[in-house]
N, C-alpha and C positions, 0 to 999 in steps of 0.2 A: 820506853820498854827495854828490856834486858835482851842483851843481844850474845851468846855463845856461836864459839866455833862448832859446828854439826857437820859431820858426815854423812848422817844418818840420809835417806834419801837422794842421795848423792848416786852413789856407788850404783846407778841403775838401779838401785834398789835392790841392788844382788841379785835377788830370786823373788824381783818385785814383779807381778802382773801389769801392771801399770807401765812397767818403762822397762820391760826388757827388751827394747827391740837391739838392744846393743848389751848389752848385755843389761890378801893380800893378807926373831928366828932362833931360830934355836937349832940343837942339836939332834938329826934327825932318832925318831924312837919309832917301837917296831910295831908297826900295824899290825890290829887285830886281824886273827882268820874272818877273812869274809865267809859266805856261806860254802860249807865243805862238798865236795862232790862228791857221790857215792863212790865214783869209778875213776880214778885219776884220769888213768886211759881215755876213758871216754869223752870227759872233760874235757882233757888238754883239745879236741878235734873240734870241740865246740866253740869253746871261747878261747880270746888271745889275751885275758886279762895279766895282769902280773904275776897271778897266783897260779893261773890254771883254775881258778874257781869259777863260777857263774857271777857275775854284777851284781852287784849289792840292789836294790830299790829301794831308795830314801823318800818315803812321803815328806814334801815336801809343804812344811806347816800343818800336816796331817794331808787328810783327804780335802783339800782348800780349794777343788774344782766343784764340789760338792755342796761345801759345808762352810760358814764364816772362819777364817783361818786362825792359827794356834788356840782355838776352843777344844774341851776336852774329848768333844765331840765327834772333832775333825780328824782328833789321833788315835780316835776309838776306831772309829771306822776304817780310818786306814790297815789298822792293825786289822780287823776282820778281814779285807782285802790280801792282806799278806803281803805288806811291807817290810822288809828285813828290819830298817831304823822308822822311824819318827825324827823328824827337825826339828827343834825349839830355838827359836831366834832368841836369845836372852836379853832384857833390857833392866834398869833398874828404877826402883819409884824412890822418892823424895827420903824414906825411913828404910833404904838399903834393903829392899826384898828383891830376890830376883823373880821377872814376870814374863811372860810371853809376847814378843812386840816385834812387828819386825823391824820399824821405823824409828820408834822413839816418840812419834808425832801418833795422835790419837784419833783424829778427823774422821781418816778414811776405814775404821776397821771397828769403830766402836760410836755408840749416839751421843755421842759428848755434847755434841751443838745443842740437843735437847733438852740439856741442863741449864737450866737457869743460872743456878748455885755457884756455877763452874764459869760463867762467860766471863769475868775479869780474870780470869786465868789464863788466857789465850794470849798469848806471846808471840814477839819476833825473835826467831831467831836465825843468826846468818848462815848461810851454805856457800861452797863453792861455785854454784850454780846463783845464788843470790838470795836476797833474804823471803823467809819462808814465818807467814803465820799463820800458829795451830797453838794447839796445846801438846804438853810435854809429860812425859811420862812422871819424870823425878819432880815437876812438881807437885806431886800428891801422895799423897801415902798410900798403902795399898788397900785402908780402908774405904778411901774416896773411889778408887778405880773399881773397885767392888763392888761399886753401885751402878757403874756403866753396863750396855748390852753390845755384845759383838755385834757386828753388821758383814755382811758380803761387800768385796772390797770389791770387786768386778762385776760391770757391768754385762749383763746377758749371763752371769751363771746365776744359780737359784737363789733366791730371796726369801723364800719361805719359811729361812730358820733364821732369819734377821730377828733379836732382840729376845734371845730366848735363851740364850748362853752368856757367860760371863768369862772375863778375864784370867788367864790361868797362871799359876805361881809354877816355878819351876817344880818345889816339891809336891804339888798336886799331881803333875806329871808324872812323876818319878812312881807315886802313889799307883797312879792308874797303871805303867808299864810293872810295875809288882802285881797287881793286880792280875794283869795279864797272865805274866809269866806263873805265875801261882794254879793257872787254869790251862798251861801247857803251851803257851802264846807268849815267847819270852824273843823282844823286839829291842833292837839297839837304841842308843840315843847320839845323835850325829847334833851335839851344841853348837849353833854360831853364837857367840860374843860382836853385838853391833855397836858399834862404834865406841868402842871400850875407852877411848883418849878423852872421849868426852865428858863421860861419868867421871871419870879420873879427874877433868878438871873441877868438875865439881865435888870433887872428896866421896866419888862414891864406887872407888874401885871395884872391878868387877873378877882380879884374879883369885884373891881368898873365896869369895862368895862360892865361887862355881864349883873350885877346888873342894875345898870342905864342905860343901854339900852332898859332891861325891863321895868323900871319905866318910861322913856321918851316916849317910846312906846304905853303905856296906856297898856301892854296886860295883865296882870291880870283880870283890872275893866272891858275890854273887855272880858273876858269869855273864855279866850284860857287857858286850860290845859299847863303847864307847868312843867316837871322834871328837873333839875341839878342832873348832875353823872359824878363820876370820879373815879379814883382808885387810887388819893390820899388824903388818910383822911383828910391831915393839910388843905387841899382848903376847903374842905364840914365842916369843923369847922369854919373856917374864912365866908363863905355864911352864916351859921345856924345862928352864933353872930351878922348878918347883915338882915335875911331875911327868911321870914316863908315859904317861896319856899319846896315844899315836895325832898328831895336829895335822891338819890340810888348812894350806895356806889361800886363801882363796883370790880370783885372777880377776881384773877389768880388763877391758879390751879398749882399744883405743877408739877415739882420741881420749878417753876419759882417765887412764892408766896414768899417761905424763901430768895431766892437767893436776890430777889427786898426789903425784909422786908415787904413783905405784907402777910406776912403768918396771917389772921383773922377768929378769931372764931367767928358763928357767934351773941353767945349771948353777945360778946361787941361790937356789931357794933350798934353805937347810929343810924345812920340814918333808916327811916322807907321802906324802898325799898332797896333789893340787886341787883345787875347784874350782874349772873352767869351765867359763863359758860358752854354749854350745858353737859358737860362731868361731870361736878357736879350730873346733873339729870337722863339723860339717860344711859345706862350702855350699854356696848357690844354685849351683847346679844338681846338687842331689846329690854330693862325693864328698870326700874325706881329704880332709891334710895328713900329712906329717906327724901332728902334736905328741898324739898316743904313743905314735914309735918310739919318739924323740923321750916322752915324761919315761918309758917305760925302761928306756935305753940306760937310766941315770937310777934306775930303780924305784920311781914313785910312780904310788897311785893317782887314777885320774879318776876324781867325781866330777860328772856336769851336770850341770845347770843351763835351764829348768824346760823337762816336754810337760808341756801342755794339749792337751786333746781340742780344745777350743781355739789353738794358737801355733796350729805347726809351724815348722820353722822354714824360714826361705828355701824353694827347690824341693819341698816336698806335700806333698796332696795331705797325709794323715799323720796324724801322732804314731801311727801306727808302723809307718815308714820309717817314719825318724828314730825310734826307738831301735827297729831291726838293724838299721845303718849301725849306728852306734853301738850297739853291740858286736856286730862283726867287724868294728874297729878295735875291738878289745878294750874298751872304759872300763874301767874296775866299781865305778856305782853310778847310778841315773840317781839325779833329785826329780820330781815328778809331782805334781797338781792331781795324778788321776793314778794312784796306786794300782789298782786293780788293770787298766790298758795294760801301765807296763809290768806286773806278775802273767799277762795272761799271754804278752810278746818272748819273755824271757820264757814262758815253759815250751815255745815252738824249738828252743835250742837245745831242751834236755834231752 
């Protein structure tokens, strides 16, 4: 069996349900206005963000507390919720299409094992962590993945939209937030790039891809808020030398940070946005660190990662707690599993 280097599942999974209990240059470019305050004044007494603005709310994979994640579904809904962004984890399939994955690996998010067709396609391939067999995104084109049904990747959230939605292309997305915005619902797109070194080695780059779908798209001159983030430096330096796009470098925490070589400090992190995670800010006891002060001190934004309403975070009873902390830490955007808690925590500050 064919064996690659992967990251993908590694990284905690970033803003994986599964394994977050633990939880990565360029030349910095100037982040988008987060959401504008009516009243500066009043603002500034609310929040301690960087901007003076209110926190951004990043559905994170859409509304994925809800609904099988990155389906079109999940980012509809959120968007009714009133999520400032959408997150589309970008991965790519075997004929260079960029798709919605957060992993790379296809098991847990989609009914692949269901397929007959498909079972000599299930591969090893190695991790840091050790080797890992599933099936892989690039090897199939996006007509094969088209035939797959999403699933609920967590256990105890809903199931009742298991195998009812399908796999979504970046420009589907893109589609649907035009869509949106067309009807007065105009919601940012916060891209992560996973594990971009990988596709890379397989020849299937993922910086033009993203880049020039932007630019074919119009959505910049359109007015759509836009982040790129990753949590590997060499990508957000190869975008910075190509594109004034604002990037957030995204954080692990340790021990995972040295193990992967992403152990960063954060006064050399050139990009102008972090995305840490929550265990950087909040502490055990129901308090705050330093981080916020410290990222804010250097002039970057802070996004974390990830409240969950089904999965508070150590030292606190509710999502709902967590959120208000966090905010009166002054984060500049929450990623979030449950859009709607946190829209409805952020309006007790306005």
């Amino acid at each position: 069996m064919k064996k690659y280097l992967i990251l993908g599942g590694v990284l905690l999974a970033a803003c994986n349900p599964a394994a977050e209990t633990v939880a990565p240059a360029a030349p910095a470019a100037e982040a988008p206005a987060e959401t504008a305050p009516a009243d500066a004044s009043d603002t500034e007494a609310a929040f301690k963000t960087l901007t003076g603005s209110s926190p951004i709310i990043i559905a994170h994979r859409g509304a994925s507390g809800l609904y099988p994640e990155h389906t079109l579904k999940a980012y509809q809904v959120a968007i009714d919720q009133g999520a400032d962004f959408i997150e589309p984890d970008l991965v790519m399939t075997r004929d260079g299409v960029l798709i919605a994955n957060h992993d790379g690996y296809l098991s847990d998010t989609t009914d692949i094992a269901d397929h007959e067709e498909f079972a000599d396609r299930k591969s090893v391939r190695q991790t840091p962590l050790g080797d890992k067999e599933d099936w892989w995104s690039d090897d199939f084109t996006l007509a094969e993945l088209k035939t797959l049904n999403a699933i609920q990747r967590v256990e105890g959230r809903p199931q009742d939209y298991n195998d009812q939605f399908r796999i979504a292309t970046f420009d589907e997305i893109i589609d649907l937030v035009e869509e949106n915005a067309a009807q007065g619902r105009k919601v940012g797109l916060h891209i992560e790039a996973k594990w971009p070194s990988n596709f890379s080695a397989a020849g299937l780059d993922m910086v033009d891809p993203i880049l020039n779908t932007i630019e074919e798209r119009g959505l910049v001159e359109a007015g759509f808020p836009i982040f790129i983030q990753c949590f590997e430096p060499d990508f957000l330096a190869k975008v910075a030398a190509k594109s004034d796009l604002p990037l957030v470098q995204n954080l692990v925490g340790p021990p995972y940070a040295a193990l992967l070589g992403l152990d960063m400090k954060l006064e050399d992190i050139p990009t102008p946005g972090v995305g840490a995670h929550k265990a950087m800010i909040l502490t055990p006891e129901g308090g705050t660190t330093d981080f916020v002060e410290r990222a804010h001190a250097l002039g970057k934004l802070v996004h974390v990662y990830t409240v969950r309403d089904d999965d508070p975070a150590e030292g606190f009873e509710t999502a709902e707690q967590e959120l208000t902390v966090l905010i009166e830490a002054g984060v500049d955007g929450i990623w979030t599993d449950y859009p709607e808690t946190a829209v409805t925590v952020r309006k007790k500050f306005d």
